[in-house]
MIMARGU-254673 format. One record per residue: residue number from 1; residue in three letters; x, y, z of N, C-alpha, C, CB in turn. Coordinates in steps of 0.1 Angstrom, whole numbers, always signed. Glycine has a CB too. Example, Ala and Ser with C-alpha at 12.3 -4.5 7.8 and 13.67 -1.06 7.14 Angstrom:
MIMARGU-254673
{1, ala, {+132, -57, +78}, {+123, -45, +78}, {+132, -33, +78}, {+113, -45, +90}}
{2, ser, {+128, -22, +71}, {+137, -11, +71}, {+129, +0, +79}, {+141, -6, +57}}
end
This chain:
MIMARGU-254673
{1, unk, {+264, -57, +91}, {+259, -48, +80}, {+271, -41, +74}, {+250, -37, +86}}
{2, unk, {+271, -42, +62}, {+284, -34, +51}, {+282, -21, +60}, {+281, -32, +29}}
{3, unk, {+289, -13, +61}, {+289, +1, +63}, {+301, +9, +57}, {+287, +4, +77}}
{4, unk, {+300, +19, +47}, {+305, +27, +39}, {+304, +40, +45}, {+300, +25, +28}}
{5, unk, {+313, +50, +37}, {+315, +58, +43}, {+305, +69, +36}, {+329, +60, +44}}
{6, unk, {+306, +86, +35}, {+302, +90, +27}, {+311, +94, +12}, {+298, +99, +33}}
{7, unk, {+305, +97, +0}, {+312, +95, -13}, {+311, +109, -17}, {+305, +83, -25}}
{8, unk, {+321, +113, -26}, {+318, +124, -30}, {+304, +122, -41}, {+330, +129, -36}}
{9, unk, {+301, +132, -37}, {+287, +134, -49}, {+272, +124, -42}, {+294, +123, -69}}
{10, unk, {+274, +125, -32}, {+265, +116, -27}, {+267, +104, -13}, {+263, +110, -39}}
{11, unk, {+254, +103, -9}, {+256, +90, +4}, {+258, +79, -5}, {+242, +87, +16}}
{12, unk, {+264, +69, -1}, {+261, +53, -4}, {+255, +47, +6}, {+274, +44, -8}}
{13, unk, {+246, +38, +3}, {+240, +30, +8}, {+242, +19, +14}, {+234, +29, +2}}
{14, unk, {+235, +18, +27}, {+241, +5, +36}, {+234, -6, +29}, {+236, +4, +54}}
{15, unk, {+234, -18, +26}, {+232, -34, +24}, {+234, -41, +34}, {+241, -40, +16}}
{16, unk, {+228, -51, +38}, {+229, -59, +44}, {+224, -68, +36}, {+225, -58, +54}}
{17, unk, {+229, -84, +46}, {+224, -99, +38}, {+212, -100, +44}, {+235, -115, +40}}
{18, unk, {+211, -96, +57}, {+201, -98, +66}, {+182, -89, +61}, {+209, -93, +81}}
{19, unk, {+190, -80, +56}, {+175, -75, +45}, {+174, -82, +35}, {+174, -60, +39}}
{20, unk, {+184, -87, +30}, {+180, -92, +16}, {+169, -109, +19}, {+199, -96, +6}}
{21, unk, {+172, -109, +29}, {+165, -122, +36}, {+152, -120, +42}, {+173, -127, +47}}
{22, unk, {+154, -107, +46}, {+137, -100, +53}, {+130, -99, +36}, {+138, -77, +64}}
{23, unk, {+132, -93, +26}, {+128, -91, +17}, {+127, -102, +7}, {+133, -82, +15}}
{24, unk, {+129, -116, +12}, {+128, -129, +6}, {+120, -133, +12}, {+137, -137, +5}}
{25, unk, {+115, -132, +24}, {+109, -138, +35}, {+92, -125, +35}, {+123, -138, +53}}
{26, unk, {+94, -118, +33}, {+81, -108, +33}, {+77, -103, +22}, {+82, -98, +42}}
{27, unk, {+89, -98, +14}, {+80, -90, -3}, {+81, -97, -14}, {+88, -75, -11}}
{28, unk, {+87, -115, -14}, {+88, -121, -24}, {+99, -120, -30}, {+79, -118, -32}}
{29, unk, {+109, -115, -27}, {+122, -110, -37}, {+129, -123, -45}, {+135, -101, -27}}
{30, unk, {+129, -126, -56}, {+135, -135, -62}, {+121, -142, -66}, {+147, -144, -53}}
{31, unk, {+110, -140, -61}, {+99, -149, -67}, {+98, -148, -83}, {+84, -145, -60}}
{32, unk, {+93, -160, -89}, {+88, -161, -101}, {+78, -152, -107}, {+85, -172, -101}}
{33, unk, {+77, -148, -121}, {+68, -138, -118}, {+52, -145, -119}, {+71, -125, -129}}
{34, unk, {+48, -158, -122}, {+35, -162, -123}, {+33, -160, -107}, {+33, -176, -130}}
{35, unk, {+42, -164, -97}, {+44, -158, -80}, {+34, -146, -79}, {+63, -152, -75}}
{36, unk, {+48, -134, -85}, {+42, -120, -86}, {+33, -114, -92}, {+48, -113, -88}}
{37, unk, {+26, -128, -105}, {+17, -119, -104}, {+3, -122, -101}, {+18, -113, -115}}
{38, unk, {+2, -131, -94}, {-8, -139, -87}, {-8, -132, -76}, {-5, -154, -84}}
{39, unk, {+0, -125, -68}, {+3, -116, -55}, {-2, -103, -61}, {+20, -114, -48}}
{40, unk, {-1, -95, -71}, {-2, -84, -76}, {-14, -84, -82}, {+7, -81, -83}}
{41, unk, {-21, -95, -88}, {-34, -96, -94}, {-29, -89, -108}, {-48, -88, -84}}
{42, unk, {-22, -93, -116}, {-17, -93, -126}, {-11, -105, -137}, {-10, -86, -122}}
{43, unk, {-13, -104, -150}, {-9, -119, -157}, {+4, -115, -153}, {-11, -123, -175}}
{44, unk, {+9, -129, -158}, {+25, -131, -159}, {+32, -123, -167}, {+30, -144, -162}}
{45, unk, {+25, -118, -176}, {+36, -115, -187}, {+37, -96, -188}, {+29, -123, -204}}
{46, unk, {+27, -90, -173}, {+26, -78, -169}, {+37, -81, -161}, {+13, -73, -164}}
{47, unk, {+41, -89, -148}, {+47, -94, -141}, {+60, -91, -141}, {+45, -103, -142}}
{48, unk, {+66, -99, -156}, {+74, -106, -158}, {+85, -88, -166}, {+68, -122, -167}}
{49, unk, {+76, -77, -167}, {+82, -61, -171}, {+87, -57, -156}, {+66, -47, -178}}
{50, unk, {+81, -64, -149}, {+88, -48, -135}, {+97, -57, -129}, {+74, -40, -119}}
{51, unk, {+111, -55, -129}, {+122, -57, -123}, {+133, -49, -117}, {+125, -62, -130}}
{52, unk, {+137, -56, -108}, {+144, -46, -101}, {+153, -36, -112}, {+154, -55, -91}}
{53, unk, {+156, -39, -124}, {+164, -29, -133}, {+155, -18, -137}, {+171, -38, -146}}
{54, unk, {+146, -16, -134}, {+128, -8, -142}, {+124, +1, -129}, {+110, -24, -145}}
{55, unk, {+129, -5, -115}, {+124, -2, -104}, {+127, +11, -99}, {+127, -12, -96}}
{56, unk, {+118, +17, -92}, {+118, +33, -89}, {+134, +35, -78}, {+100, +39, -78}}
{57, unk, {+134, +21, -72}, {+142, +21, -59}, {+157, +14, -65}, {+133, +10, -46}}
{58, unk, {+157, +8, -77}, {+172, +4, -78}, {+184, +10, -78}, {+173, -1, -86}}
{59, unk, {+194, +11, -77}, {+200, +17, -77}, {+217, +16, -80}, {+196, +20, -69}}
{60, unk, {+220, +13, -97}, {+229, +9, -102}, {+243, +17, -106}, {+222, +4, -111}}
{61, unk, {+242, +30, -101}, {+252, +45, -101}, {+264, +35, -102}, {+253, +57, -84}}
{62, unk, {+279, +35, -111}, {+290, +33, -115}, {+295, +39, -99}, {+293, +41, -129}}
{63, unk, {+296, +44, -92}, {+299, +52, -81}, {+296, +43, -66}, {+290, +66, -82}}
{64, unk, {+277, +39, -71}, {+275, +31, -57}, {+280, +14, -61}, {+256, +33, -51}}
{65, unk, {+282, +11, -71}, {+285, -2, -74}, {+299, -4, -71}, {+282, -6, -87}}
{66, unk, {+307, +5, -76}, {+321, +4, -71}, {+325, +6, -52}, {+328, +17, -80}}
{67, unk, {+319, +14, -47}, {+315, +16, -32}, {+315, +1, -30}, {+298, +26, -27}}
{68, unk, {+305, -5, -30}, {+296, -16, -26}, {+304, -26, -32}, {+280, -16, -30}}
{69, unk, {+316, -31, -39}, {+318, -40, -42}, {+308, -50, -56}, {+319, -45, -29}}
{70, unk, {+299, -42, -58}, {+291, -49, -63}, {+294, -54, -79}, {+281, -43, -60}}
{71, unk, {+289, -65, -82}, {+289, -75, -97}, {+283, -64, -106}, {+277, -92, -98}}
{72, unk, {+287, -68, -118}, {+281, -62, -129}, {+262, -67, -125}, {+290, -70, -145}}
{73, unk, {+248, -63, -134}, {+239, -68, -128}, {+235, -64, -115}, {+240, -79, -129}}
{74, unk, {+241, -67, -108}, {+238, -57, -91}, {+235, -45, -94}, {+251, -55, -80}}
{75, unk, {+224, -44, -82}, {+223, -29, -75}, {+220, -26, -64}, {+215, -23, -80}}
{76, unk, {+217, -13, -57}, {+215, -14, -44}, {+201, -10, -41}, {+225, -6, -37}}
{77, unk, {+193, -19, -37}, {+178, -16, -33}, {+177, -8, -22}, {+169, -28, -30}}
{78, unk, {+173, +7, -26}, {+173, +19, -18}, {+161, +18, -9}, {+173, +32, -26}}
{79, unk, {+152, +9, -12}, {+137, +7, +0}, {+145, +0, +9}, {+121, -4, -6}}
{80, unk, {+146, -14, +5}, {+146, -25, +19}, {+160, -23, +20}, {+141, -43, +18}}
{81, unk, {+172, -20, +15}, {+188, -22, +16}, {+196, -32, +16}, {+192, -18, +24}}
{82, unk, {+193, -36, +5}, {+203, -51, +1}, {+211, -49, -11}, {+192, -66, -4}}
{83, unk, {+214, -58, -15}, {+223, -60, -27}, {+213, -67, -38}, {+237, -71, -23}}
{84, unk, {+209, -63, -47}, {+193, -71, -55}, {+202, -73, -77}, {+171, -49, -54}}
{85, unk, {+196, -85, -77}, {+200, -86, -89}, {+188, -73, -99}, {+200, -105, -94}}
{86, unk, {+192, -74, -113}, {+186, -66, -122}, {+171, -70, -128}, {+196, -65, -132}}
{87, unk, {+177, -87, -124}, {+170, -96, -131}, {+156, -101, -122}, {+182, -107, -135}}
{88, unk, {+158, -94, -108}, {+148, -101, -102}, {+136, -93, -97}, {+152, -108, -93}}
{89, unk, {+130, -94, -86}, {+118, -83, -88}, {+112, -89, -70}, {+103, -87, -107}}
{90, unk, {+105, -80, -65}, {+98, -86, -54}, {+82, -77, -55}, {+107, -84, -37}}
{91, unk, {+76, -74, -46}, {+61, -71, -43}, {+66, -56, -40}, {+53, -80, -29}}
{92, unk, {+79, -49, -34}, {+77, -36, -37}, {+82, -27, -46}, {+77, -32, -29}}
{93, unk, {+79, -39, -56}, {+84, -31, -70}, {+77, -19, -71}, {+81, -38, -85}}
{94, unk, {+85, -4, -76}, {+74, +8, -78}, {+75, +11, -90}, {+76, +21, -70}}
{95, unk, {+70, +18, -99}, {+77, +22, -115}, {+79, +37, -109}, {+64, +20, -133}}
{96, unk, {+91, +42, -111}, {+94, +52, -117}, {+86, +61, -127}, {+104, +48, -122}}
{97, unk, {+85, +74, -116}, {+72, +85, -126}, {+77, +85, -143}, {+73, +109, -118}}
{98, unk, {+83, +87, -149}, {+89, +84, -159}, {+84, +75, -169}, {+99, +82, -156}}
{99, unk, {+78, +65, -161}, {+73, +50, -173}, {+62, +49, -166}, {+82, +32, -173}}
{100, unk, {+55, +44, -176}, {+43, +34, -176}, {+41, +22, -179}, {+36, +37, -183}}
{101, unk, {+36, +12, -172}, {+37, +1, -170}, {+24, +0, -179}, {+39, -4, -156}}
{102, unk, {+20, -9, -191}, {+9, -18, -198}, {-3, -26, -194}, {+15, -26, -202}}
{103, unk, {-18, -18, -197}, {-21, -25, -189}, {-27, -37, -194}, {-28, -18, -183}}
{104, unk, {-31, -47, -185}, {-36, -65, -188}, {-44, -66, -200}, {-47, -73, -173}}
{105, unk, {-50, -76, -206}, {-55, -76, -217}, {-69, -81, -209}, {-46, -85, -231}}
end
C-alpha cells in the first residue's frame, strides 16, 4: 500500500493496486457503460454521464495528485482507495449534491 504522509492543508489519501482490483472484481470499475447500465437499470446513454470525473468520491486536488504521483486524468477514489481514471466509472458511482443526473426517456 502507497502510504503518504500528512500535507499541509489536508490528509492525502492511501491507494492501493490491491483495491483497485477489489473494485474491478466487485463494483465493476472500468466496466462499459451498456455493463453499468444494465447493473443500474439505466440506458446506456444515462450510464455513459456518471464517471469517475462527475463522481461525489473523486478526487483530483493539484495537491493530492502531486502527493500520489499521479497522471494527468487520475484521481484518487476516496470510497474504495485506488488510483481511478476520469474516464471510467464503476457501481459506486454517487453524484455529488450539487448535480443532477437526467432522467431515462
Amino acid at each position: 500500500m502507497m502510504e503518504v504522509g500528512l500535507m499541509i492543508g489536508g490528509d492525502v489519501p492511501e491507494v492501493s493496486e490491491e483495491n483497485k482490483k477489489r473494485a474491478e472484481e466487485y463494483w465493476m470499475y472500468g466496466a462499459s457503460a451498456d455493463e453499468l447500465g444494465k447493473a443500474w437499470g439505466k440506458p446506456a446513454k444515462v450510464a455513459k454521464l456518471k464517471t469517475c470525473a462527475n463522481c461525489e468520491y473523486f478526487n483530483n486536488k493539484a495537491r493530492t495528485l502531486k502527493a500520489l504521483g499521479a497522471e494527468p486524468g487520475m484521481g484518487a477514489c476516496m470510497k474504495f482507495k485506488f488510483m481511478c481514471s476520469q474516464e471510467a466509472a464503476c457501481q459506486g458511482w454517487d453524484c455529488p449534491s450539487h448535480m443532477d443526473m437526467p432522467e431515462e426517456d
